[in-house]
Structure formats: structure tokens, C-alpha cells
C-alpha positions, 0 to 999 in steps of 0.5 A: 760697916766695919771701921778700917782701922782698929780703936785709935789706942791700938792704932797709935800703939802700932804706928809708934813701934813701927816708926821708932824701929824704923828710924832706930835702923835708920840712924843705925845704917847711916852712922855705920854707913856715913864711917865707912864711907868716910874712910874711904874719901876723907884721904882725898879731901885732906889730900887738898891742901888747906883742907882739915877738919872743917871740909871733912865735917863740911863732906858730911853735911852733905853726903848724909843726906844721900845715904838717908835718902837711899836707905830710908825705904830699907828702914822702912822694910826692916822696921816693919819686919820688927813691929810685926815679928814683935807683935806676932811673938807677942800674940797681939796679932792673934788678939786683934784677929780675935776681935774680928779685924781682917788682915788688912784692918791689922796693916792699915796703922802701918800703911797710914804711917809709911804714907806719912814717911813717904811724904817726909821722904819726898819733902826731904829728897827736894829741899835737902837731898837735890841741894846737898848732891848738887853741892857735893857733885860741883866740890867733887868736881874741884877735887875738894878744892875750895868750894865753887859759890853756887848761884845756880850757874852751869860751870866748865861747859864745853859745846863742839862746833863742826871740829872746833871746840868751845870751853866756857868758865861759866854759862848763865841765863837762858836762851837768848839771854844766855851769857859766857864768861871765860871763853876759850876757842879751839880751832882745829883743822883734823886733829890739829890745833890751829889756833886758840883764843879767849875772851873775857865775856860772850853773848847772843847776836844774831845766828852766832857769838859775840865775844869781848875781849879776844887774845889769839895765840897762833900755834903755827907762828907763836904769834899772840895777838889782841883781837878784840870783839869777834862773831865764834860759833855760828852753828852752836844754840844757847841751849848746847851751853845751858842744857850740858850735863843735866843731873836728876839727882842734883834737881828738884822735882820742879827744876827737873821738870823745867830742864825736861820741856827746855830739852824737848824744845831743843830737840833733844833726847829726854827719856832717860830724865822722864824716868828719873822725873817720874821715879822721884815720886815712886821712889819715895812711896815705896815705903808704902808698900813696906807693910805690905811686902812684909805682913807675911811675917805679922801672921801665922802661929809664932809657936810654930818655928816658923816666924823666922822663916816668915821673916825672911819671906818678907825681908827677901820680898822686900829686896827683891823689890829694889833690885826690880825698881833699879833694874826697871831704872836701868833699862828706862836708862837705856831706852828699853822701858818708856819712863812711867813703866820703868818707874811705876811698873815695880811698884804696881806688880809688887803691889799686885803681888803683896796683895796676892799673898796676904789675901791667899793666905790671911783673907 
């Protein structure tokens, strides 16, 4: 039985060109990347006043995660071209044919070692990348003003009950333990503001909300009044206030998971969330199918004039994979796909077809 990989000194060889190209190009695009992006936001943040060189550091402390994240599968692909096109020029390819390795045996170093990056990848994405977009979207939220203290409470909610509105500072807990602070009541009659209360702090009691502390303004009268405790909200459930705004980006795998099953038993619609859920998995493998997409370019003869155009192949085959992971993306957006497809459908047919091609024309 043939061994899968060649001996461990090609083996290793192969596997530290491939991830020293692709983190080259990597800090490579996110330093080009991270500039033009700053360009255009630093003026914003020093718009702020009181803001300086800290909060621009401090801006990309939290937006280099981001960009790492989205262009790292990008790397991958341009890497792999790299060491492939470097060892084809080089004859190492023919050399290892040679010796009586299949296509497959060639790839399979790469392949072991993009499943290493896709492991660091998905690591990376839920300990860095869903904190840091987090941090980003609330200080974004503020227009870079001072920096909310994150205690992983939902901030400025607003929930309507019948043509009443409710706006909330700060909403934590959950379900019945669900608590506000800094409420503020807007009763409407049509288009017309009635009157406007606010309140201290609020909690569940019984089918509605108690709020402490209220002071009533009456818009028709001018007339301001202390009112105490009073029961707001009878038609408005805990998780109208804590399931607000619930964004896959700034959630963990986990924490996505959890906010999911709490939207379903609220009833709530979910697919939208189950394809991002699902594609923070296949997000991170796609590094995998890399070598794959790009092993057009390891064979053929490199006197030929045609590694260049091999190349590309596989650099077009690569790009094409991403506009079909987010334009499957999109459409679970929308409903149109159900989740696993839109977030696995991609990966499997590109899979089918890197396979197909290597098979035709190398195996």
C-alpha cells in the first residue's frame, strides 16, 4: 500500500513554503488593507473631541482582526499558487511524479497544512474576531465617542407596543429576570405624541412592566408630573428587549447558537442566523479546498508557456469560489436557500469540481 504522504523531508519542505508564502501575503494585505482603510475613518474619529492617537491605535486594534479574518482564505489561495508555481518552475513536481507519487500524494502536505490554518482560522474568528467586531460595532454606534464598558448587556432597545414606543438605555438578563434601565414611554395617539414618561429602572410583573420612578411630561398641557411605579407594556415579551438586533459577526459559534434556540422559542424567524451559524464552520474550512482549487497550476510542463495561464485557472477557480460562498450567503439572507445549503453548498460543488479537474487531467 502506497504511503499518502511523500517521505516526512518533502513533506515538511512543501508545508513550510506553502505557510510562509501565505502569511507573507497575508500581513501583506492587511498592512495595505488596514492604511486605506484608516484613511478613510481616522477623520471621523478624530472628529470626536477628546479623541487622538490612542482611539486611532485603539480602532486598529479592533479592525485588523476583521480584515485578517475575511482575507486570510484569500492568502491561502495565493500562497498556494506561489509554492506550486515555485515548485513546478523548479521541477520538484516532476521529480516527486517521478518517483511515483499520484497528483493527490503531491497535494496532500498542502491540504494537512491548510487544515491546520482552518483550525487556527475558526480559533481565531471566536476568541478574537466576534469580541473585537463586537467592541467595534457598539464604539461605532457612539460615533467613536467614549467607549461603552462592554458587560455583554444589549444598549439602546427599542421595542413598539400597538402604537406606543418603548426605548431602553440598557436591557439585561434574560426572560423573566430581564431588566431595564433608563426607560422612556412614548404614548401616541396616530402620529401624535401624547405624552412621554421615563423611569429609573423596570422589571417583569406578571403580563406587563413595572417601572420605578416615573416622571410624566403631557405634550398637551406642558404639564410635568411624578408618578412613581406604574404597569407600561402589557403586550411586550422579555425577549422583544433582549433578542434586538442580534448580530452573527459579533457572536461566538456558541453564543450565536444559544441567541438562535432563544429566537426560536420566541417564535421568531431564524434562518438568516442559521446560515451565518452554519458558515462560521465552512467559512474557515475553505482554506482547505485551496490547494485543491489551485493544484491546476502545480503540473504540466513549466517550458511550455503555459504555467502562467495555469495560474491564473487556478487563481480564477479560487475567486470564483468566493463569489459563490457569498452569493449562496446572500440568498440564505433572503430565504431563498435553507441554511446548510447556502452555507455548504459552495464548498461541496467546488469541492466536486477541484477534484474533477485534477483527476482528469493529472490522475
Amino acid at each position: 500500500m502506497r504511503r499518502l504522504f511523500p517521505s516526512n523531508t518533502v513533506a515538511i519542505y512543501m508545508a513550510r513554503l506553502f505557510l510562509v508564502r501565505t502569511f507573507a501575503i497575508l500581513f501583506a494585505l492587511v498592512l495595505v488593507l488596514q492604511a486605506l482603510d484608516l484613511l478613510s475613518e481616522s477623520g471621523k474619529i478624530l472628529a470626536q473631541p477628546g479623541n487622538g492617537q490612542a482611539q486611532v491605535l485603539q480602532y486598529v486594534s479592533l479592525r485588523t482582526p476583521q480584515i485578517i479574518a475575511r482575507f486570510l482564505p484569500f492568502s491561502v489561495l495565493l500562497g498556494t499558487i506561489l509554492t506550486l508555481t515555485q515548485l513546478n518552475q523548479n521541477s520538484e513536481i516532476i521529480s516527486l511524479k517521478a518517483g511515483g507519487l499520484s497528483a493527490h500524494q503531491v497535494l496532500a502536505p498542502l491540504i494537512l497544512a491548510s487544515f491546520g490554518v482552518a483550525a487556527v482560522s475558526f480559533a481565531f474568528n471566536e476568541r478574537v474576531v466576534a469580541r473585537a467586531t463586537a467592541t467595534l460595532d457598539a464604539w461605532q454606534h457612539v460615533d467613536f465617542g467614549p467607549m461603552p464598558v462592554d458587560r455583554g448587556n444589549r444598549t439602546n432597545v427599542w421595542v413598539r407596543d400597538g402604537e406606543n414606543l418603548i426605548q431602553a438605555r440598557e436591557v439585561s438578563g434574560r426572560g423573566e429576570a430581564t431588566q431595564l434601565r433608563g426607560i422612556t414611554v412614548y404614548t401616541r395617539d396616530g402620529a401624535t405624541l401624547r405624552t412621554l414618561a421615563t423611569a429609573q429602572t423596570g422589571r417583569r410583573d406578571g403580563g406587563a412592566w413595572r417601572v420605578d420612578g416615573v416622571d410624566e411630561f403631557t405634550v398637551a398641557t406642558g404639564k410635568r408630573q411624578h408618578l412613581g411605579a406604574i404597569r407600561v407594556a402589557g403586550g411586550v415579551r422579555p425577549d422583544q428587549f433582549t433578542l434586538q438586533n442580534v448580530s452573527a459577526d459579533g457572536l461566538s459559534f456558541a453564543q450565536l447558537s444559544t441567541a438562535i434556540a432563544d429566537l426560536k422559542e420566541a417564535g421568531r424567524p431564524t434562518k438568516a442566523l442559521e446560515g451565518s451559524l452554519w458558515h462560521k464552520l465552512s467559512g474557515p474550512l475553505s482554506a482547505v479546498l485551496m490547494p485543491l482549487l489551485a493544484a491546476v497550476a502545480a503540473f504540466g510542463v513549466a517550458r511550455s508557456g503555459k504555467l502562467f495561464v495555469r495560474a491564473v485557472i487556478g487563481m480564477a477557480l479560487g475567486f470564483t469560489y468566493f463569489v459563490a460562498d457569498n452569493f449562496a450567503l446572500a440568498m440564505g439572507n433572503l430565504g431563498a436557500y435553507p441554511p446548510f445549503l447556502a452555507a455548504w453548498a459552495p464548498f461541496l460543488l467546488f469541492f466536486l469540481i477541484g477534484e474533477a479537474v485534477l483527476i482528469r487531467t493529472e490522475e
